[in-house]
ZAVEX-228773 format. One line per field, with one value per residue (C-alpha): residue in one letter; y, z, x. Coordinates in steps of 0.2 Angstrom, whole numbers, always signed. Layout:
<recs>
aa	c(A,...)
north	c(Y,...)
up	c(Z,...)
east	c(X,...)
</recs>
This chain:
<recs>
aa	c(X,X,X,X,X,X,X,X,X,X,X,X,X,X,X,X,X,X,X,X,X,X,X,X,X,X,X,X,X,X,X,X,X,X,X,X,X,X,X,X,X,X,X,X,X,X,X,X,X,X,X,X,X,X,X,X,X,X,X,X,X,X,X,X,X,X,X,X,X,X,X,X,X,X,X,X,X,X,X,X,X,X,X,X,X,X,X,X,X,X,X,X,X,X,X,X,X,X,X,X,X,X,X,X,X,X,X,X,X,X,X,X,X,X,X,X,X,X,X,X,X,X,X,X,X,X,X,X,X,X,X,X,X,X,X,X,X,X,X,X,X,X,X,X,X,X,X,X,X,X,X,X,X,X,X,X,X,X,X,X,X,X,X,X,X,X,X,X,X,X,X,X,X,X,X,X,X,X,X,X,X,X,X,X,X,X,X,X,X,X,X,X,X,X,X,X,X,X,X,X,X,X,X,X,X,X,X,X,X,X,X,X,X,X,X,X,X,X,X,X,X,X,X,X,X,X,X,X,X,X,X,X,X,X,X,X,X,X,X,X,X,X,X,X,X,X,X,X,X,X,X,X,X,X,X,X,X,X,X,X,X,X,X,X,X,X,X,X,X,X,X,X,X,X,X,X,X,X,X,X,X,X,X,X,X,X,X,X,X,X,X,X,X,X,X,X,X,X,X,X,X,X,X,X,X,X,X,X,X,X,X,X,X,X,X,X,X,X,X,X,X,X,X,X,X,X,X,X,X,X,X,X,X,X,X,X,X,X,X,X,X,X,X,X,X,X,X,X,X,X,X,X,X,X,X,X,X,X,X,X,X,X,X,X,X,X,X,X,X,X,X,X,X,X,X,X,X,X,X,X,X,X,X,X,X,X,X,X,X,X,X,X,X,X,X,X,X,X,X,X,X,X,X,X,X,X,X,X,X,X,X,X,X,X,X,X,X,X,X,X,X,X,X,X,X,X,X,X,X,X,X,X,X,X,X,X,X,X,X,X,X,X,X,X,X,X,X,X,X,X,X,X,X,X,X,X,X,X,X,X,X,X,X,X,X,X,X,X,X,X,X,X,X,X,X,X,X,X,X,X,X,X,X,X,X,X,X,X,X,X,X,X,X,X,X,X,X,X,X,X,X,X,X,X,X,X,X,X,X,X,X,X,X,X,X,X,X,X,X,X,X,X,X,X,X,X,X,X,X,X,X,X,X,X,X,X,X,X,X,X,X,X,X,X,X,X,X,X,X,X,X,X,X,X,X,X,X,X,X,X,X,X,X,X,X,X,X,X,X,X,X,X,X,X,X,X,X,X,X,X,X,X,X,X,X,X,X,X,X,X,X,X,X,X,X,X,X,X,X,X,X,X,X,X,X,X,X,X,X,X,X,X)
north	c(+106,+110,+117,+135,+137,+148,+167,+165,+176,+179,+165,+167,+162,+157,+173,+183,+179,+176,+185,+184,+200,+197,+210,+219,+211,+192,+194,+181,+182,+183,+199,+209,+202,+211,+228,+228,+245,+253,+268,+276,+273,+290,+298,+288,+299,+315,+310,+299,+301,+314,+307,+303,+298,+277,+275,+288,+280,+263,+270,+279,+268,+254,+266,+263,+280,+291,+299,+315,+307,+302,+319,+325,+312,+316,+335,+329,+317,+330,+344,+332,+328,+344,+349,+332,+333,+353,+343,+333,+350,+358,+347,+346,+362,+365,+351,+359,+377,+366,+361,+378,+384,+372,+360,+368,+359,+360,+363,+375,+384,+398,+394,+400,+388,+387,+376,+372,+358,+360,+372,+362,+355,+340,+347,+336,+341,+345,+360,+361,+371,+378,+381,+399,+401,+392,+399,+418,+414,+415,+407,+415,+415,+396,+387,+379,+381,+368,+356,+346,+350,+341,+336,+329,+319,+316,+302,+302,+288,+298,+312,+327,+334,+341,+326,+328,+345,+349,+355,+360,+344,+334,+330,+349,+353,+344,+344,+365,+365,+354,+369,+359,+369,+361,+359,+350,+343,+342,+339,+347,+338,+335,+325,+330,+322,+309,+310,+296,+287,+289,+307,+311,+302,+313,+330,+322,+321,+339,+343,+336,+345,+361,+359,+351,+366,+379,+369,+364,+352,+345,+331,+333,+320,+313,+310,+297,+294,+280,+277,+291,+281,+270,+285,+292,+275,+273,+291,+288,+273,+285,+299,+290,+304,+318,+313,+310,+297,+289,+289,+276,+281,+267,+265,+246,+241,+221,+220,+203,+202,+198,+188,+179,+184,+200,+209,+204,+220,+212,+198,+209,+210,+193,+194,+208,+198,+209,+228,+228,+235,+252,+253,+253,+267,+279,+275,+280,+294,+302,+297,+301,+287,+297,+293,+292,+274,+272,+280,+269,+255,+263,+263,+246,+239,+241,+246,+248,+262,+272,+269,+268,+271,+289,+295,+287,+295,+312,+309,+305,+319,+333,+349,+345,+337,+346,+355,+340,+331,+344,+346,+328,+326,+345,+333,+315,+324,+331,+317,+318,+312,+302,+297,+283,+281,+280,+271,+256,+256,+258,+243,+231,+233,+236,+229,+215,+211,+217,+223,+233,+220,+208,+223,+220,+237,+247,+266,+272,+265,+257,+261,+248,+250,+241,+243,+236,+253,+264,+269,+282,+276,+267,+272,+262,+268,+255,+250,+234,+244,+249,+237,+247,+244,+231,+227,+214,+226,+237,+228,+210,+217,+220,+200,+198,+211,+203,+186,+186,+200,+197,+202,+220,+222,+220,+231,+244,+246,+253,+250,+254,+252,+258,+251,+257,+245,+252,+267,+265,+271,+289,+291,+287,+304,+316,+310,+323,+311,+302,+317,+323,+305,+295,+309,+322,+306,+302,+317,+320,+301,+307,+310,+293,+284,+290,+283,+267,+252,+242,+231,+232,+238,+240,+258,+260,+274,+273,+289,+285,+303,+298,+315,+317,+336,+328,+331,+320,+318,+317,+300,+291,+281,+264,+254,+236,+224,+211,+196,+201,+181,+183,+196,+182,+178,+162,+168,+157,+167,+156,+161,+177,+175,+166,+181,+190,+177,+181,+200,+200,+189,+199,+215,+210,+205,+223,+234,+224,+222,+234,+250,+257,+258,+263,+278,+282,+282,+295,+311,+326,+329,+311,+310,+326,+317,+301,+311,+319,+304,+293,+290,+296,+311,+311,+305,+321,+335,+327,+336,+353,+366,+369,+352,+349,+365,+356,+357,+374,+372,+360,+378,+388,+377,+372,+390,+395,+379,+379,+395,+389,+372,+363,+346,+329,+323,+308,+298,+302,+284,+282,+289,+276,+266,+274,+271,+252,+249,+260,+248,+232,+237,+243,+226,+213,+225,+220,+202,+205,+210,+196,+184,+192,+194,+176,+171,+181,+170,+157,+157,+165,+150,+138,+147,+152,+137,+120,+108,+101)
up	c(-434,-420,-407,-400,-387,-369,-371,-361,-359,-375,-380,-374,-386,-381,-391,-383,-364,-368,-355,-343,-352,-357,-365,-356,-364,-357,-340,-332,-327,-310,-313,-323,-309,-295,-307,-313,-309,-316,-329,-314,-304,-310,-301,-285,-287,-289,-271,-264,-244,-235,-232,-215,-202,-202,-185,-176,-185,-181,-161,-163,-171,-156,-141,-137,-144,-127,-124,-129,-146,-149,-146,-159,-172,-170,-175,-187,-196,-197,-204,-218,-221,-225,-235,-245,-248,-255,-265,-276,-277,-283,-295,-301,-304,-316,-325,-327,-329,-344,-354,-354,-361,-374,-368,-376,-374,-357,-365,-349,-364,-374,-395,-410,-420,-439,-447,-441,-452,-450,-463,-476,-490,-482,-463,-448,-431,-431,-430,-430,-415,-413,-395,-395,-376,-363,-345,-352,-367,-382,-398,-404,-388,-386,-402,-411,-428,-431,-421,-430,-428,-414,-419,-404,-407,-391,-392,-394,-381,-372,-368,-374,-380,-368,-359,-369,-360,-349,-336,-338,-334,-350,-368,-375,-361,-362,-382,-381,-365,-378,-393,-404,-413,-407,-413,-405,-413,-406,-409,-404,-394,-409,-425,-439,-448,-456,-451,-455,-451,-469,-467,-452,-460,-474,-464,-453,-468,-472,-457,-458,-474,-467,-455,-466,-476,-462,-458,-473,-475,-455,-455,-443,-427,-425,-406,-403,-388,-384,-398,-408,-410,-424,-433,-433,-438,-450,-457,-456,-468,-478,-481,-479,-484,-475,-455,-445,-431,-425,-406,-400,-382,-371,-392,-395,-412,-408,-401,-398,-389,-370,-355,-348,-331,-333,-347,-348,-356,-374,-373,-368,-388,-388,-371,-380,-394,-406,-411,-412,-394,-401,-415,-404,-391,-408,-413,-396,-397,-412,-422,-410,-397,-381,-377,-357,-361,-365,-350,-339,-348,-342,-322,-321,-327,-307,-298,-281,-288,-297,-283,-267,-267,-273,-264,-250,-251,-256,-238,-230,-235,-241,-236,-247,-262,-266,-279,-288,-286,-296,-309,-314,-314,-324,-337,-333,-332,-348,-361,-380,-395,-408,-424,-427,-444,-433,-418,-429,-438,-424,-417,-430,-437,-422,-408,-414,-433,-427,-447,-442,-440,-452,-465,-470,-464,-478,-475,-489,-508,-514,-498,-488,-475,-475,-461,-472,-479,-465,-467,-453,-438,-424,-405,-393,-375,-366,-348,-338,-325,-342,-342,-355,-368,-359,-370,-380,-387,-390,-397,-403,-420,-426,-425,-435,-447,-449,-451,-440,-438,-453,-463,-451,-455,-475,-472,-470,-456,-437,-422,-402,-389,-369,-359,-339,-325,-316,-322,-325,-345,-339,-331,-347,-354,-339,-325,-321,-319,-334,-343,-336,-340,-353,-363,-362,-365,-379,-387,-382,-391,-409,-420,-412,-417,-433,-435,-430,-442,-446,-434,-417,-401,-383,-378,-359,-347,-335,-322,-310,-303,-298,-306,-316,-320,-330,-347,-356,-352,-333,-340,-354,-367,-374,-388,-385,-400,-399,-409,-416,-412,-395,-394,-402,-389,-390,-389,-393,-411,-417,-403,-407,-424,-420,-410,-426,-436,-420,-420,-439,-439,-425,-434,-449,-437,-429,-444,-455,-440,-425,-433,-445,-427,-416,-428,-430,-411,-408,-406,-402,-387,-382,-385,-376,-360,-362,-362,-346,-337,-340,-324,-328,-329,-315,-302,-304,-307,-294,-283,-287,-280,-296,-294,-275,-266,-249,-255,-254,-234,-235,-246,-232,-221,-229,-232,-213,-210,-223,-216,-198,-198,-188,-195,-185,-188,-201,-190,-177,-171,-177,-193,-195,-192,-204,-218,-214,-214,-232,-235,-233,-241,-257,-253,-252,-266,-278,-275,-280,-297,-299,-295,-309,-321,-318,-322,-339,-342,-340,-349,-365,-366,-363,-375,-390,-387,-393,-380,-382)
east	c(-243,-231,-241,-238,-227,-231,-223,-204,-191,-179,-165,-149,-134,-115,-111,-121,-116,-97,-88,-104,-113,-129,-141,-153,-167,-162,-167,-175,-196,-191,-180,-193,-206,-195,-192,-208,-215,-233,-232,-241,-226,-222,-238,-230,-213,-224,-231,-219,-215,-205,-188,-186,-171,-172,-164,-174,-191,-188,-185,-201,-210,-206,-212,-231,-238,-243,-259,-250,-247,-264,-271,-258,-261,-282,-276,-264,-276,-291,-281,-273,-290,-296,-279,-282,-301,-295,-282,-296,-306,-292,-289,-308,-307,-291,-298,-314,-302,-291,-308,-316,-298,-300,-288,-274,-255,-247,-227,-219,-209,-214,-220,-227,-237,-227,-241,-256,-264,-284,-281,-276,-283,-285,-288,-279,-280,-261,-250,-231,-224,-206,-201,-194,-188,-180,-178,-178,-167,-172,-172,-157,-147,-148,-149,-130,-135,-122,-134,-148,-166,-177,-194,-204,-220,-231,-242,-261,-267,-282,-273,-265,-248,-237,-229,-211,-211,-223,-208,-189,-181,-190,-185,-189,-179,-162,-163,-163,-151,-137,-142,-153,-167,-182,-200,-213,-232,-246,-264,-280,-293,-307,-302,-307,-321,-317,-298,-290,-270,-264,-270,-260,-245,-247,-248,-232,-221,-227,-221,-204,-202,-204,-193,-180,-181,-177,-161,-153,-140,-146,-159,-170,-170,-186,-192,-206,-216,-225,-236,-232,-216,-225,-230,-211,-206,-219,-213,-194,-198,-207,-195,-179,-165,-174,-173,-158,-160,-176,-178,-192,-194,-209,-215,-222,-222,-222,-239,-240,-223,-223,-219,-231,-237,-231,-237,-256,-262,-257,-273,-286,-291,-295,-307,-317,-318,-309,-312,-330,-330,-319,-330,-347,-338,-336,-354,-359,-350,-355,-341,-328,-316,-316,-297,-304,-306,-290,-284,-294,-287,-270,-275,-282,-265,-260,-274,-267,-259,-270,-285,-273,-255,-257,-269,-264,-246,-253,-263,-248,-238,-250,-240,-225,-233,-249,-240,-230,-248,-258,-247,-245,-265,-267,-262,-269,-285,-286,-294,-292,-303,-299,-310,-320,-308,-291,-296,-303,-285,-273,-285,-287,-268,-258,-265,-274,-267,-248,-245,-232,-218,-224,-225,-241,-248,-256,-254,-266,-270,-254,-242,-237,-225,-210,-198,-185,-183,-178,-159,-157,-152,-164,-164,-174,-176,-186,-186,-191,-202,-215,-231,-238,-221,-210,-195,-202,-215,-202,-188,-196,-200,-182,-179,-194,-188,-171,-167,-151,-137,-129,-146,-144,-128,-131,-147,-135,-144,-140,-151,-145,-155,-154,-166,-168,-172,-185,-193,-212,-220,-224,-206,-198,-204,-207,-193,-182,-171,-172,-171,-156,-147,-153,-160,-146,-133,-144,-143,-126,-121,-132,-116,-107,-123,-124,-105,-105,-106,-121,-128,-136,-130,-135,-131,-122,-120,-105,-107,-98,-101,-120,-123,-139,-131,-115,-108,-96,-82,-89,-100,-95,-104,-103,-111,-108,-111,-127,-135,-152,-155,-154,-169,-179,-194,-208,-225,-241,-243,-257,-268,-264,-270,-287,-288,-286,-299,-312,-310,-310,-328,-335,-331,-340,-357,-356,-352,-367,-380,-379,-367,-379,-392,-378,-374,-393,-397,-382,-381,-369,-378,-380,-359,-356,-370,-359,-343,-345,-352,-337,-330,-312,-318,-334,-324,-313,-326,-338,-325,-327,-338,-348,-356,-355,-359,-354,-334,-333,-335,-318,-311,-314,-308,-293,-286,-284,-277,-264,-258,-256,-254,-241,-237,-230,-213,-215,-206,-221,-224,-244,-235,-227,-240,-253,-238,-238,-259,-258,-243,-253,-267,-257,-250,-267,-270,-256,-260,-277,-272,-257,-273,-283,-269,-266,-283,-286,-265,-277,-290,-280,-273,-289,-296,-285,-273,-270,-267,-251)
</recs>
C-alpha cells in the first residue's frame, strides 16, 4: 500500500502556468504563511490605530521623552484606562441587554417575517425574512423587478444571524443597492426538540419555494455564508430548476483539505478522539450544543488576537473606536444553540467523515446528496487570510467531484471562483470593503456567469480606479479559464480516515456506556448554570455592573472624562512606545501559537500516519 503523503500545496500543470499565470489557489506555503490573517482580523480592523504622520512619528519617537512628557502620558494612560475598563462594561451590559431581548437578529434594515417555521407541522427554528427598507427607501422604491431574487443564509456556528447584514456596507446591502429583491433566513437561538439536519433541509427548500413563487420566471440566487454554504449547496442539489446561482462565500465543504502548518484547525477531531466529546456537551446541556464552544474554538485559532491585539488596540485608540468596538462584539457576544440531533451530524459527516464530497452524505431515508447534480452555476469566494476556510477547504472538493476538466465541462457544469488575498473569515461577510468590491462585482457579473460555457474559471477584478464606490464600466470583469487538475492537493487521507475508524469506535463506547447517565444527571437548570458559566460568556458579563457593583465607580468615572478629555498625539513619543511593547507581545505571542500549531502537525502524523 503506498503510504500517504504529508498535505502540500496544490499541483501546478504546464497548462495551467502557460504565460506565467497561475491560479490563486497555487501559491506557494510560504505565501499563504505571509497572507495568512485570523477570521478575527476583522475585529483588528474594527480597532485598528489612528492614522498617524510616519515622518513626524519616527522624529518623535527618536527624542528621549521629557519630563513634560511623562506627566502627560501618566494622564493619558489613566483616563484610557477608565474609557477602556467602560468599554468592557459597556459591552457586558448590551450582551446582557441582547439575551433578555431574546437574542433577536441584528440585520440594520427594516423586515417583516413571511414564514416563520416553528409553526409548521414539523417545527424548525427558522423563519423567512424579506428586507423591506434601505436607508429610508422602501421596498417598492428600490427593488428592479427585472432583477432576481436574493436569498441570504447566515451560518449557525455559535452565533446568530445578522452577520450578511448587520451594517450598510454588507451583502443585504449591496444586493438591494444593485435592485435585487432580497430576503434573508435566520434562525432563533433554541432548536427545536429533536430538530434535526434533513428537517432544516426540508423547511429551506420550503423557503425557496415561496420565494420562487413571489418572482416568477426569476430563480432565486442563493447566498451562503460560512457553513450555511453546505446547506445551500446541499439544497441547490436538491431543487435543481428552482435557484439561480449558488454563491459559496468562507463555505468549506472539503473538510480534510489543507496545508500543513497553516491550517491545523482541520486535525483537532482526531486529538478529541472523535465526536463523542460534542455529543457529551449536548448531554450536558440538556439536549442542546451551546454554540459558545464553537466560538471559542474560533479564538484559540490565533490567540494573540483574540486575548491581546484587540484589546490592546481598543487601549490604544479608545476615543475613536469604542463605537466600531461594541458593535462588532453586540454580535460576537451573542451565542446560539444547536441540537443534540444536528451538532452530532454536522460532526460525524462533515468534519470528521467529509461525506459531502465523496457523496456519501445521507440527508434523510432514501436521499443522499450528490453534488453531481447541481446545474446552476457555482460561485466560490474564498480568501488566503481565512484559517477557518482556507481555499483548500473551499475549493478541493470540486476535483474530487470531477475527475478532470473535461468531466465539468460534460457535467454541463459552470464553477467560478474569486479568492482575496488577505482578508480574514469574518471580513469576507461584514468588510465594508469587501462588500463594496467583490460582493457588488459579484452581483454585478450574475448574468455573465450564468453565460459562460461549462467549465471552471477564476473570476478577476481590474479597478484600476482603487475605488471601492465603482460600477462597471469603471472596473471590469474577467473569468479566466483553469484546470480542475491543478486544484488537486496531497493530504495524508488515510489518517484522516483512522480518525474516522477512532471517532466512530469511541462514539459507539459513549453512546452505549456513559450517554444514557449523562442524559439522566441533566437538567434545564443544570444546562442553564452550565451555560452561563462558559467563559465565552463570564468573561464578558463579569464586566457589568449587575455582577460587579465596583464597575459602576469606572461609570462615573468614565462619563466626565469622555466629555473633557484631551487625548496625546499618536505620534506622542511614549505612544509610540506603548504600540511597540503591545507589538512584541502580540509578537512572542504568535510564536507561541506557531509552536503549538507545530506540535499538534506533529503528533497527527506520529499518530495516525504510517511511517514511510
Amino acid at each position: 500500500m503506498k503510504p500517504p503523503t504529508s498535505p502540500q500545496k496544490p499541483r501546478t500543470s504546464q497548462s495551467a502556468t502557460a504565460g506565467g499565470k497561475k491560479p490563486a489557489v497555487q501559491r506557494t506555503q510560504r505565501e499563504a504563511e505571509d497572507l495568512q490573517q485570523t477570521a478575527l482580523d476583522h475585529a483588528g480592523e474594527l480597532v485598528k490605530p489612528a492614522a498617524q504622520d510616519a515622518s513626524s512619528g519616527m522624529k518623535r519617537a527618536a527624542e528621549a521623552p521629557s519630563t513634560q512628557d511623562f506627566f502627560d502620558y501618566q494622564r493619558d494612560f489613566f483616563e484610557r484606562s477608565v474609557l477602556f475598563w467602560d468599554t468592557l462594561r459597556q459591552r457586558a451590559n448590551n450582551m446582557l441587554d441582547h439575551e433578555r431581548a431574546g437574542l433577536p437578529p441584528l440585520l440594520d434594515f427594516k423586515y417583516e417575517t413571511l414564514l416563520d417555521a416553528r409553526s409548521f407541522e414539523r417545527p424548525v427554528n427558522y423563519a423567512l425574512l424579506r428586507i423591506t427598507e434601505i436607508d429610508g427607501h422602501c421596498w417598492d422604491d428600490c427593488v428592479d423587478s427585472d432583477k432576481p431574487p436574493v436569498i441570504i443564509v447566515d451560518p449557525r456556528a455559535g452565533h446568530g444571524p445578522g452577520i450578511g447584514g448587520f451594517k450598510r456596507d454588507s451583502e443585504v446591502g449591496m444586493a438591494m443597492r444593485e435592485g435585487h429583491p432580497v430576503y434573508f433566513v435566520i434562525f432563533f437561538p433554541e432548536p427545536t426538540l429533536g430538530q434535526t439536519l434533513a428537517d432544516v433541509l426540508h423547511v429551506l427548500r420550503r423557503f425557496v419555494e415561496e420565494v420562487a413563487l413571489r418572482h416568477p420566471g426569476k430563480p432565486p440566487v442563493l447566498y451562503g455564508n460560512c457553513q450555511a454554504g453546505w446547506a445551500v449547496t446541499l439544497l441547490s442539489a436538491d431543487c435543481t430548476g428552482l435557484v439561480g446561482p449558488v454563491v459559496l462565500n468562507g463555505s468549506p465543504l472539503s473538510y480534510w483539505a489543507g496545508e500543513s502548518g497553516v491550517n491545523p484547525m482541520r486535525l483537532s477531531g482526531g486529538f478529541l478522539g472523535g465526536s463523542w466529546l460534542a455529543h457529551l456537551t449536548a448531554d450536558l446541556g440538556n439536549g442542546r450544543f451551546d454554540g459558545a464552544w464553537l466560538a471559542q474554538n474560533f479564538e484559540s485559532l490565533k490567540p494573540e488576537k483574540a486575548i491581546w491585539e484587540k484589546y490592546a488596540q481598543l487601549f490604544t485608540n479608545v476615543d475613536s473606536e469604542q463605537g466600531r468596538f461594541l458593535e462588532f462584539e453586540r454580535w460576537w457576544t451573542g451565542f446560539y444553540f444547536l441540537s443534540r440531533e444536528e451538532i452530532l451530524a454536522i460532526v460525524e459527516n462533515l468534519f470528521i467523515g467529509n461525506q459531502l464530497e465523496q457523496g456519501l452524505f445521507q440527508i434523510c431515508q432514501g436521499c443522499t446528496a450528490d453534488l453531481r447534480r447541481i446545474r446552476n452555476p457555482i460561485v466560490i469566494f474564498a480568501s488566503y487570510g481565512d484559517n477557518i476556510t482556507p481555499p483548500h477547504q473551499a475549493l478541493g472538493w470540486i476535483p474530487a467531484v470531477y475527475s478532470d476538466t473535461d468531466d465539468l465541462k460534460r457535467a454541463g457544469q459552470r464553477i467560478v471562483y474569486l479568492t482575496n488575498p488577505h482578508v480574514g473569515h469574518l471580513g469576507i461577510f461584514v468588510s465594508a470593503g469587501v462588500a463594496r468590491l467583490e460582493h457588488r462585482a459579484i452581483l454585478e457579473s450574475l448574468a455573465e456567469i450564468e453565460a459562460l460555457a461549462p467549465g471552471l474559471y477564476e473570476m478577476k477584478i481590474d479597478n484600476p480606479s482603487g475605488s471601492l464606490d465603482c460600477h462597471k464600466p469603471s472596473y471590469s470583469i474577467r473569468f479566466e479559464s483553469r484546470q480542475v487538475e491543478d486544484l488537486k492537493t496531497d493530504y495524508p487521507q488515510e489518517a484522516f480516515e483512522r480518525v474516522k475508524q477512532v471517532s466512530t469506535f469511541n462514539e459507539a463506547l459513549y453512546r452505549a456506556f456513559v450517554s444514557p447517565w449523562a442524559q439522566a444527571f441533566s437538567t434545564p437548570w443544570t444546562a442553564e448554570v452550565l451555560k452561563w458559566l462558559h467563559p465565552m460568556r463570564s468573561s464578558r458579563y463579569l464586566f457589568s455592573e449587575t455582577f460587579n457593583p465596583w464597575m459602576k465607580g469606572v461609570s462615573v468615572l468614565a462619563e466626565p472624562l469622555a466629555r473633557t478629555r484631551q487625548p496625546l498625539a499618536p505620534h506622542h513619543p511614549l505612544i509610540e512606545r506603548e504600540r511597540e511593547a503591545a507589538g512584541q507581545v502580540t509578537h512572542a505571542l504568535g510564536r507561541l501559537r506557531e509552536g503549538r500549531d507545530a506540535a499538534i502537525e506533529q503528533a497527527f502524523r506520529l499518530m495516525f500516519q504510517r511511517p514511510g
